[in-house]
N, C-alpha and C positions, 0 to 999 in steps of 0.2 A: 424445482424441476418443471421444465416445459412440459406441454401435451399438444399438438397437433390438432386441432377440433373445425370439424366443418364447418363454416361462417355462410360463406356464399356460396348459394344453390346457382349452378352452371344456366339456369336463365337471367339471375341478377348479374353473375357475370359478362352474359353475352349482351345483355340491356346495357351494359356500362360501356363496353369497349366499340358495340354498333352506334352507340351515342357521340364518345371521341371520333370516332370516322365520318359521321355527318354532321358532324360539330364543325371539321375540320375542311369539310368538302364544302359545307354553305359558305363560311367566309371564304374560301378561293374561289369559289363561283360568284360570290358576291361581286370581289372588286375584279374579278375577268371580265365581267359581263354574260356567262354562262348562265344567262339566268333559266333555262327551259330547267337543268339539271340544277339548279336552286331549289325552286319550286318542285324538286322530286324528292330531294334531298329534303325539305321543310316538309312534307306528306308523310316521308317516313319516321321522319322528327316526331311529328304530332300521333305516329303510329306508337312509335316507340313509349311515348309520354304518355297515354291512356292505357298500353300496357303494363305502365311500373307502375297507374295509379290502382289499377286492378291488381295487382302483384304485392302491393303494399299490404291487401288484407287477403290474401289467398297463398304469399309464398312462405318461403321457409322461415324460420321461428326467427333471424338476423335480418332476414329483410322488408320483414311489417312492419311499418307504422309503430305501431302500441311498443316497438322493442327499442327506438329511438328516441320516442315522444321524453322529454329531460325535462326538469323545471329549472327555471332560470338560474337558483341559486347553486343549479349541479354543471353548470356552465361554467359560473365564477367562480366555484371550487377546482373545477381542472385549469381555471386557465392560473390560478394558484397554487398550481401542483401540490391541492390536495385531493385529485379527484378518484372517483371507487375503482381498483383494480379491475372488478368484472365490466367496467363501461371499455373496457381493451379489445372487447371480444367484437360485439358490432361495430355503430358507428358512436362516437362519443358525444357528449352534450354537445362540444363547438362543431363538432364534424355533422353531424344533425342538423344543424341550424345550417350549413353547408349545402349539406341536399336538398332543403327544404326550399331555400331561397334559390337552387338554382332550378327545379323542379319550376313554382312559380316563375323567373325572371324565363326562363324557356316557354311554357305556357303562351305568357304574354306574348312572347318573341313571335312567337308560331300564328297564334291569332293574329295579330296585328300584320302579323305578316300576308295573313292570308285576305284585311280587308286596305291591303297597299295598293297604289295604283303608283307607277311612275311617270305617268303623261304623255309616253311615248310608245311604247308595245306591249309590255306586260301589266295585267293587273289581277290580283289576287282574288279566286274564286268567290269569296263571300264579298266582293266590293262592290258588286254589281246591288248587292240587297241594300247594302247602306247609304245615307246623305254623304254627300259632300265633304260636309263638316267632318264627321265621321272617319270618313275615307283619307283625308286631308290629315287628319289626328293620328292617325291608326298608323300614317307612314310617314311623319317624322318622327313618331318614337319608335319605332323599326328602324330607320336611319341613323334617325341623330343617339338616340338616349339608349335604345333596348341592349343594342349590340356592342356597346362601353360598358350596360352593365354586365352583363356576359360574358363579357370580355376580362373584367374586373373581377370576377367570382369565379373566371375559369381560372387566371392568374395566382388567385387566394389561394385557390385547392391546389393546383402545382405548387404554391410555396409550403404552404404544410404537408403535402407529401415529402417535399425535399428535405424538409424541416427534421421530421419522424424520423428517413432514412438517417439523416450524415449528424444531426444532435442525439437525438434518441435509439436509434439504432436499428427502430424498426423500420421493415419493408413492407409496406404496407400496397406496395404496386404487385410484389408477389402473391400476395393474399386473393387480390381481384384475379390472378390470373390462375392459380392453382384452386382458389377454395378455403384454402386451410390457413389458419393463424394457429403459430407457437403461443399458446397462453400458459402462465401460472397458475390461474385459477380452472377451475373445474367448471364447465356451462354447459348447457343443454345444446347439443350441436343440430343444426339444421337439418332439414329432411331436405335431401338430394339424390331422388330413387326416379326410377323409368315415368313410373306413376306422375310424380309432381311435374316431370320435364314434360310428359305429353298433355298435363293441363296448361300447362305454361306455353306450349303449342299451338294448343288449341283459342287460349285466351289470345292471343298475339295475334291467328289467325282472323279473330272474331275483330279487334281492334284493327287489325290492318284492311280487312273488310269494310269495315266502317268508316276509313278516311277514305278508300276507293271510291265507296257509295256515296259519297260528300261528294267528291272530286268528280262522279258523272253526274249527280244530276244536277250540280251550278253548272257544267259543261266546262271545267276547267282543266 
């Protein structure tokens, strides 16, 4: 028998789906040439990103760190369909490694993006501090390399969602959007109360303050 159990706390959901939408708005802004709203969309990015690293050890009991963290060989067990029914409830050992790596590949994306210059009118607020070399580095792999990988790890996660729905049968896109996963086994459900939502406010608040405060005083 199923049970309904609260997974994701409505700021890990809103962190996920504001991410898709300026996921989506930087590469159309990318190859438009909209670059002013690139660069607003990459601020938010990197707002976004220091909030979920904050969030990692401050949110609900499915979306910290320590509730993902797998060792290797619970990787190779699930992708051997022997893996623990309770890893159903968060994210699983491969789905872990999923976030992990796209968390970093955005990171990078974001920095690098921010010491880019393209030679012509835009250049990225931290590139004024850096060498050349630096600066030269930072924006072909923003160019050439970052945004394949990203591109490649946003692809993965679309195929294993699709994978889960039409093989497995789970909806795992419904889960991000409601909260709740249908589980078999019994797990400690998330705290998802006024309380947690207004520190998650307030940490986002603090984080999105912090890329502003970057962003006036390099003058970008």
């Amino acid at each position: 028998m199923q049970t309904k159990t609260r997974i994701w706390d409505l700021p890990t959901r809103l962190f996920h789906w504001a991410l898709v939408f300026c996921g989506v708005g930087l590469f159309v802004t990318a190859y438009t040439g909209v670059m002013l709203w690139h660069f607003r969309l990459g601020y938010a990015v990197l707002a976004l990103l220091l909030f979920r690293l904050v969030w990692g050890f401050a949110g609900g009991r499915w979306s910290r760190f320590s509730s993902f963290i797998h060792s290797p060989a619970a990787a190779f067990r699930q992708l051997a369909g022997r893996g623990d029914p309770a890893h159903a409830a968060g994210h699983s050992p491969t789905g872990a490694l999923s976030v992990f790596a796209l968390l970093l590949i955005l990171l990078a994306q974001v920095g690098t993006g921010m010491l880019s210059d393209d030679a012509i009118s835009f250049a990225g607020p931290l590139a004024q501090f850096a060498s050349s070399d630096t600066v030269d580095a930072a924006t072909r792999y923003h160019k050439d390399i970052g945004q394949w990988l990203l591109a490649g790890l946003v692809g993965l996660h679309v195929a294993a969602v699709l994978f889960y729905l039409l093989i497995k049968k789970r909806n795992l896109t419904a889960a991000m959007l409601t909260g709740d996963k249908p589980l078999e086994v019994q797990v400690q459900p998330a705290r998802d109360d006024a309380r947690s939502r207004l520190l998650a406010l307030v940490i986002f608040a603090l984080c999105g303050g912090a890329v502003w405060g970057m962003v006036r005083w390099t003058g970008g």
